[in-house]
DRENZA-164064 format. One line per 3 residues: their letters; for each residue x, y, z of N, C-alpha, C. Coordinates in steps of 0.2 Angstrom, whole numbers. Layout:
A	X/Y/Z/X/Y/Z/X/Y/Z | ... .
***
This chain:
XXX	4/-6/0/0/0/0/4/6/0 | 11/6/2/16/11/2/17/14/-5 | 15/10/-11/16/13/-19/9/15/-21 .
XXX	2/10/-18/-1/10/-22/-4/15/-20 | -6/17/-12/-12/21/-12/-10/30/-13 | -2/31/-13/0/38/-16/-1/40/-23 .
XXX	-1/32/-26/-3/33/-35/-7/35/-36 | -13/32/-32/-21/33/-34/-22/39/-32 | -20/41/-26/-21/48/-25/-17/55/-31 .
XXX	-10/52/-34/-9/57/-38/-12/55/-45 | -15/53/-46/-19/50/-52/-26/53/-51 | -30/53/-48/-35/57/-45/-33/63/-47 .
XXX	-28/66/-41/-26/73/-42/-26/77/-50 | -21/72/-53/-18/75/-60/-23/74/-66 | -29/68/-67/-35/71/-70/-39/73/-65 .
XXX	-42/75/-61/-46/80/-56/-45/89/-60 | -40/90/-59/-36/95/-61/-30/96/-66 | -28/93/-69/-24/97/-74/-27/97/-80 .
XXX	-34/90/-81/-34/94/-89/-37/100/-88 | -41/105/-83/-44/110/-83/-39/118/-83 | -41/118/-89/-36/123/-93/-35/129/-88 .
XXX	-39/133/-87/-39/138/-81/-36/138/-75 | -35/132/-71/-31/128/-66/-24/128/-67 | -25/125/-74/-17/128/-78/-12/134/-79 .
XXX	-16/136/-80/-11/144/-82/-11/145/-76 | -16/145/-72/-14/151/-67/-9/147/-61 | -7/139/-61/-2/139/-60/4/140/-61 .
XXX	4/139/-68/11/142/-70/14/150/-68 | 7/155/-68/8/160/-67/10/162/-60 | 7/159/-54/8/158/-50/17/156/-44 .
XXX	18/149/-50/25/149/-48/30/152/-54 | 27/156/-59/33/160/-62/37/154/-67 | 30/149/-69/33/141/-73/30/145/-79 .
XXX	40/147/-84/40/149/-90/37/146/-95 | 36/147/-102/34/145/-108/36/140/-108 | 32/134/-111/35/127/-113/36/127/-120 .
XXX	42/123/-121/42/122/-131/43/116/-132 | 37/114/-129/36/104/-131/35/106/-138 | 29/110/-140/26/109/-146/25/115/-148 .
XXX	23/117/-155/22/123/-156/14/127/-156 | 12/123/-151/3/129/-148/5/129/-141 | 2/134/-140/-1/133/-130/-2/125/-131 .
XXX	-11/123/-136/-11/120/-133/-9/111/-133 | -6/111/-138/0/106/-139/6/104/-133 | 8/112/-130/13/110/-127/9/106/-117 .
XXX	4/110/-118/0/108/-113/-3/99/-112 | -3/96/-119/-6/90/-119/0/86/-120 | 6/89/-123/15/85/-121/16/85/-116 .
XXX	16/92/-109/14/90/-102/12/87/-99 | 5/86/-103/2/82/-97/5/74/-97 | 6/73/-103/8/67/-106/14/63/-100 .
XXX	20/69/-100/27/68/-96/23/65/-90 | 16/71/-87/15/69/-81/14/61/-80 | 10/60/-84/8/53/-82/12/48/-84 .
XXX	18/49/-88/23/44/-91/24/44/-82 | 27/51/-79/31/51/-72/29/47/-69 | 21/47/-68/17/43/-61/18/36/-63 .
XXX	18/34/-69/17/28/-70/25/26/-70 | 29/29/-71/36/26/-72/38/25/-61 | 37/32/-62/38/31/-51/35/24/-48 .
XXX	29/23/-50/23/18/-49/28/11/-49 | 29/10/-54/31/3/-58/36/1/-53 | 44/5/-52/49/6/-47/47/6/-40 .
XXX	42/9/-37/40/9/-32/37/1/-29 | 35/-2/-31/29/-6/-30/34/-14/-31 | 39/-12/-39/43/-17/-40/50/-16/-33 .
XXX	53/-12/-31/58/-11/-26/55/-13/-17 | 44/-13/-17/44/-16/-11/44/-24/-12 | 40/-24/-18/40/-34/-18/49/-36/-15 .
XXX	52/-33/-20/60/-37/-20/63/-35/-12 | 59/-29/-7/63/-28/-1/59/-33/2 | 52/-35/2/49/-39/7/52/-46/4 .
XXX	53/-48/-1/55/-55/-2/65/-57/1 | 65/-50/3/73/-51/2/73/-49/10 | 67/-46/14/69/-48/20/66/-54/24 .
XXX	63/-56/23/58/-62/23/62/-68/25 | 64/-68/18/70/-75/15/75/-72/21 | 79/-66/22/86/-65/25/82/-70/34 .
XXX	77/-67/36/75/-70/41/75/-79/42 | 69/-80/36/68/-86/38/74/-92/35 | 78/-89/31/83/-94/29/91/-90/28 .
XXX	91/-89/32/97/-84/34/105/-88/32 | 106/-95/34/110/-98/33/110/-99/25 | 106/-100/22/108/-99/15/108/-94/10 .
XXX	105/-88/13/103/-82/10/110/-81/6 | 116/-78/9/122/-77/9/124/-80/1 | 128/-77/-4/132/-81/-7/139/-80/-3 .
XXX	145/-84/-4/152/-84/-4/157/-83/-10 | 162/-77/-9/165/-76/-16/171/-73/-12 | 177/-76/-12/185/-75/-11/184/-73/-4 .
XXX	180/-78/0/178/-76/7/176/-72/11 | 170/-69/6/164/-62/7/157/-64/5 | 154/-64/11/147/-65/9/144/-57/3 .
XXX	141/-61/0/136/-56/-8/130/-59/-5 | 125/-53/-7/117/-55/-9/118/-59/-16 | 114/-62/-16/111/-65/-23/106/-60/-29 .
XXX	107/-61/-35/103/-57/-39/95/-60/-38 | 93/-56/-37/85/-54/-34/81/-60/-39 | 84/-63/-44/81/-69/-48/82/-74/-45 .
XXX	87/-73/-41/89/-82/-38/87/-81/-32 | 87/-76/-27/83/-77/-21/75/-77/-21 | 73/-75/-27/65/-76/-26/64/-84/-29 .
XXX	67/-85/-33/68/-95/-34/67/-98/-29 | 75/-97/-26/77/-103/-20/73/-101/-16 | 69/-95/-14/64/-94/-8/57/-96/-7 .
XXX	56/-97/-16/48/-100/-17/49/-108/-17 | 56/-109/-19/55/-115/-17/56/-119/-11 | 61/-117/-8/60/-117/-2/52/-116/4 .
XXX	48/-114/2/41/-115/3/37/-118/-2 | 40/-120/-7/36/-126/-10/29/-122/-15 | 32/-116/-16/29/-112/-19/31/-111/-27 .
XXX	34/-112/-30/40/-110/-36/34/-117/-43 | 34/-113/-49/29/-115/-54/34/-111/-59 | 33/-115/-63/37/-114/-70/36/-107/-70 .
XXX	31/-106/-70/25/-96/-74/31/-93/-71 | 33/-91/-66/38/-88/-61/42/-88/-64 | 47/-92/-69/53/-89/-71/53/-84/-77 .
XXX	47/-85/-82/45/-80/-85/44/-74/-85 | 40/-72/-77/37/-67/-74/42/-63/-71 | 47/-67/-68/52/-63/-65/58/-60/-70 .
XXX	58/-65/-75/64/-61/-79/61/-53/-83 | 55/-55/-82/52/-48/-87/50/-43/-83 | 49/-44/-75/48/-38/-71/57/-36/-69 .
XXX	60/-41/-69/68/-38/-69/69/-32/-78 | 69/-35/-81/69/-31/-86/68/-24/-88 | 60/-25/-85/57/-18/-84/62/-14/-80 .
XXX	62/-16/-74/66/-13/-68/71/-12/-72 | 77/-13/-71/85/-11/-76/83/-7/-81 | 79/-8/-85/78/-2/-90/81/3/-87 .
XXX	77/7/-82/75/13/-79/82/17/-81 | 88/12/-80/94/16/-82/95/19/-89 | 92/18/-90/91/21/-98/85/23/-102 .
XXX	82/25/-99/75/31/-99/71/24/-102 | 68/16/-101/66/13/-104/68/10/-110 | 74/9/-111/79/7/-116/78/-1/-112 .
XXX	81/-5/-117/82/-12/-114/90/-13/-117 | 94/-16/-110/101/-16/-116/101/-23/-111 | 105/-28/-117/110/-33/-113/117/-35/-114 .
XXX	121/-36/-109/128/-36/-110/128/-39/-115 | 126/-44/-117/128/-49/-123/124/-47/-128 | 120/-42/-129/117/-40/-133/111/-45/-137 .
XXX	110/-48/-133/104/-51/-133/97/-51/-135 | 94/-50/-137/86/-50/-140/82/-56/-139 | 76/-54/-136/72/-59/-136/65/-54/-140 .
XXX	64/-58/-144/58/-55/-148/59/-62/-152 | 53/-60/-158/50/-65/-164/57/-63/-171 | 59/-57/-169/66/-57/-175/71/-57/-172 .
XXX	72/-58/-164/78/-57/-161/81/-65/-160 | 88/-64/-157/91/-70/-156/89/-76/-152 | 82/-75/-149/81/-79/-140/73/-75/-144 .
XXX	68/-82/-143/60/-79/-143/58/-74/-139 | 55/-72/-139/50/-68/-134/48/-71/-128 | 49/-69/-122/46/-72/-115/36/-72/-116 .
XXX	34/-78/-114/28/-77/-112/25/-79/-105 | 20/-73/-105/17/-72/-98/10/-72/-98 | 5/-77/-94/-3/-76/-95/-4/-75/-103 .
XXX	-1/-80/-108/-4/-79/-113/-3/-73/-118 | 3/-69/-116/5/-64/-119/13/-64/-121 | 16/-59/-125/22/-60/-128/26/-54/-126 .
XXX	30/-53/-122/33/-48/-120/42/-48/-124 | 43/-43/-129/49/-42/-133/53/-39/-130 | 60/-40/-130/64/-37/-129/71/-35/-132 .
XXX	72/-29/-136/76/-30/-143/82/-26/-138 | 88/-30/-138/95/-23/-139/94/-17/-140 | 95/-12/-135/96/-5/-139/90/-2/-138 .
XXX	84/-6/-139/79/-2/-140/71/-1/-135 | 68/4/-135/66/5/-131/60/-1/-129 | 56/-4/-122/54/-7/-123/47/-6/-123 .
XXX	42/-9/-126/36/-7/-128/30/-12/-127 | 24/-9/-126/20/-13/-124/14/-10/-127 | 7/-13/-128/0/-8/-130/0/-4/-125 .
XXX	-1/-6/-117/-3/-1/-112/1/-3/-109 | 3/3/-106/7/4/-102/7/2/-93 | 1/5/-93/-1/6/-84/-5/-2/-84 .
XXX	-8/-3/-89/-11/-10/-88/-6/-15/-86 | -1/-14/-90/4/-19/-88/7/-19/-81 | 9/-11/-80/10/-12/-73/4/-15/-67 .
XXX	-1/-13/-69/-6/-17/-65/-8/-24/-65 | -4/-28/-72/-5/-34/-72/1/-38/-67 | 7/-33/-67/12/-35/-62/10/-34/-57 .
XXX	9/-29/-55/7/-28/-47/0/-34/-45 | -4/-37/-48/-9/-41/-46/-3/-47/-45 | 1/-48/-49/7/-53/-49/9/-55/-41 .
XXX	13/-49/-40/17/-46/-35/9/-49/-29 | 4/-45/-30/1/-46/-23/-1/-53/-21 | -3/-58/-27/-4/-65/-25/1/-70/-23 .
XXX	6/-67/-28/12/-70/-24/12/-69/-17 | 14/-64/-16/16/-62/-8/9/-63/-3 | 2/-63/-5/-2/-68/-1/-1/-74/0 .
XXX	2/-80/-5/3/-85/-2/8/-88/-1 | 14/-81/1/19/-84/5/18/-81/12 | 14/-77/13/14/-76/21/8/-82/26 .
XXX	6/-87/21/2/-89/25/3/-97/26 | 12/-98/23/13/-103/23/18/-105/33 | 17/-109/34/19/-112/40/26/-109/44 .
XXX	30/-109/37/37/-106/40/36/-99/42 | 33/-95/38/32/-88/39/29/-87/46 | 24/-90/45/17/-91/52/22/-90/60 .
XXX	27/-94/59/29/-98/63/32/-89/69 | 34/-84/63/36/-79/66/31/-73/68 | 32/-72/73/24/-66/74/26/-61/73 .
XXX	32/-58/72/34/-53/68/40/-51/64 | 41/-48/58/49/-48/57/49/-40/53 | 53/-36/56/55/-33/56/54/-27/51 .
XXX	52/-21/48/54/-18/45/57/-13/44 | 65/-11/44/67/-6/46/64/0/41 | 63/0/35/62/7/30/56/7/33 .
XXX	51/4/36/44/7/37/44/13/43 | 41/19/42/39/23/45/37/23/52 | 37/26/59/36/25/64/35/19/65 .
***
């Protein structure tokens, strides 16, 4: 609820109020926010505006919601299976990349189904874009699409493309993140109800607030 109920409220806010044009200006005016030159009208640069805005909401959203799933599955696991969490490397405990700890963590509850290794490499991917304004790059230069070198990952019946270099694309945007986040929450409902879990009546959050 940390990502989702501040999105609904900026989503609310930003169609409540910015398509109304008069609401508009007089903020601009108000904080002294110069001409825009998205486009050559008012009201062109007004509708490139609004556009950034909700690319913002939804790019924040997707990062947000994806970075608590991977902290609660990565404090979780460090609790309940603390002895293996650890990798070893020239006599230095490493964290595990966040694809191999949510593996070995669902399986270890006896949770782990094929679907999941699909689903995780295509919310990892989303994530790491971010570095690159929604670019998808791979060291090895890799593609997975229907002309790329590696098919297309498939999820619930859908084809998610990943080309080298290029940016990565989808019909809808925010649907998608929606279909991740339904992801994210049933997973995480039926690992809090399994026995291991049960077993601890409480485990710690430090980033939570009060």
């Amino acid at each position: 609820m940390n990502a989702i109920d501040p999105t609904i409220h900026f989503v609310i806010f930003t169609h409540k109020y910015l398509p109304e044009g008069k609401w508009w200006a007089s903020i601009h005016k108000e904080y002294k926010i110069g001409p825009r030159i998205f486009a050559d009208t008012e009201e062109g640069n007004y509708i490139k505006e609004f556009e950034y805005i909700d690319y913002h909401i939804s790019f924040a959203y997707f990062h947000s919601i994806f970075h608590t799933f991977e902290h609660s599955i990565r404090t979780i696991s460090l609790k309940c299976f603390s002895n293996n969490y650890y990798k070893q490397n020239n006599g230095k405990k490493h964290a595990p990349d966040f694809r191999n700890i949510f593996e070995f963590f669902l399986r270890q509850l006896r949770l782990w189904q094929n679907e999941y290794e699909n689903f995780i490499e295509i919310v990892v991917k989303f994530r790491n874009s971010v570095h690159l304004n929604g670019i998808y790059y791979s060291p090895t230069e890799t593609s997975h699409s229907t002309s790329g070198t590696k098919p297309p990952y498939v999820w619930h019946c859908k084809n998610y493309s990943f080309n080298h270099g290029e940016q990565i694309m989808v019909n809808d945007l925010w649907l998608t993140y929606i279909e991740f986040t339904y992801e994210f929450i049933n997973t995480f409902d039926k690992i809090i109800i399994q026995s291991k879990i049960q077993d601890f009546t409480y485990i710690e959050d430090m980033t939570e607030p009060g």
